[in-house]
N, C-alpha and C positions, 0 to 999 in steps of 0.2 A: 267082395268089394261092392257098396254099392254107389250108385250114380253120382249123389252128393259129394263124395269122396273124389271121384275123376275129376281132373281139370278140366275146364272149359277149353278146346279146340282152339277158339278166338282167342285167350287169352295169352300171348305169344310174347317175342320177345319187340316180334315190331311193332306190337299196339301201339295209338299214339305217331308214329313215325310219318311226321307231316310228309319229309323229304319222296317214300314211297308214293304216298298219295297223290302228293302233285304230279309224280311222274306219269303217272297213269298205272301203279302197279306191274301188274303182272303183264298187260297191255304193251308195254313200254320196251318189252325185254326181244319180242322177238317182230322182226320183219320179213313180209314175204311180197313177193311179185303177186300172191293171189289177196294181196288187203286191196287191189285195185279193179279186181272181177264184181261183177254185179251179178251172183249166181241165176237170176230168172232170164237176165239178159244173153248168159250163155249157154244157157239151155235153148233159151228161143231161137238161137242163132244158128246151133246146131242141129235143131228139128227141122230148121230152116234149110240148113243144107241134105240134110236126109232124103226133103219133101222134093229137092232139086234132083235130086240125084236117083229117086229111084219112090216114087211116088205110092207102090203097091204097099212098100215095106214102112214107110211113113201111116199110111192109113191103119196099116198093120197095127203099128206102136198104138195108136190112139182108138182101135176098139174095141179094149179092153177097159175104155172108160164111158161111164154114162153122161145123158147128156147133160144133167147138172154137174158135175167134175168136170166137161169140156167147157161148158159155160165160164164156170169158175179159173179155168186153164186160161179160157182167152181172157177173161179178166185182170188177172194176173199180168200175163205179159202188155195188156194194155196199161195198166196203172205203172209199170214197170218203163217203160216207153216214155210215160206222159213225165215221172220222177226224173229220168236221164234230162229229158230237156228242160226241165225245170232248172234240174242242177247246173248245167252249160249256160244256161240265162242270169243265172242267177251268180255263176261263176264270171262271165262276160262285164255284170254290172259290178262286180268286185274290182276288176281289172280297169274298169274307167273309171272310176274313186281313185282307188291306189294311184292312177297314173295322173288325175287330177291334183291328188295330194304331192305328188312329187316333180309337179313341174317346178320350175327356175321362175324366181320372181323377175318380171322385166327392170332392168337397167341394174340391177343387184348382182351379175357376175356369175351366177350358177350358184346363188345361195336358194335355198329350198323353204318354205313357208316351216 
């Protein structure tokens, strides 16, 4: 058999199928408590407590890496840091829109713009 003969993979029964697309696919289908983990954030957090809890074993973990990987390490969890509160600021200024957007026009009775 050769390859021209096979069907294309892509070419399915859902090609076409705006309805999946907009849902987000495959995305769409499963939920978990870890779509809300920031993996660099929980890593740092728990190196974090290693480094509290027993300091030898902590240096331990990280001399196995050179100093350009530790550079890049704290990099990481800095850019990681700087993201989070980006996103809470950013998240904040969402929350004073929306809540501007839905105040009560005065003398109007609790109608909404």
């Amino acid at each position: 058999m050769d390859l021209e003969d096979e069907e294309d993979v892509g070419d399915g029964e859902d090609e076409g199928d705006s309805d999946y697309e907009y849902m987000a696919g495959d995305l769409a289908i499963y939920d978990s408590t870890l779509d809300d983990v920031d993996e660099i954030l929980y890593v740092k957090d728990t190196l974090e407590r290693i480094n509290q809890a027993d300091q030898g074993y902590f240096n331990r973990l990280l001399s196995g890496m050179s100093e350009p990987e530790l550079a890049s390490f704290h990099d990481n969890m800095q850019t990681a840091l700087q993201l989070k509160d980006r996103e809470e600021q950013v998240r904040k200024q969402c929350d004073e829109v929306d809540a501007k957007l839905h105040k009560t026009i005065p003398g109007q009775g609790g109608n909404r713009f």
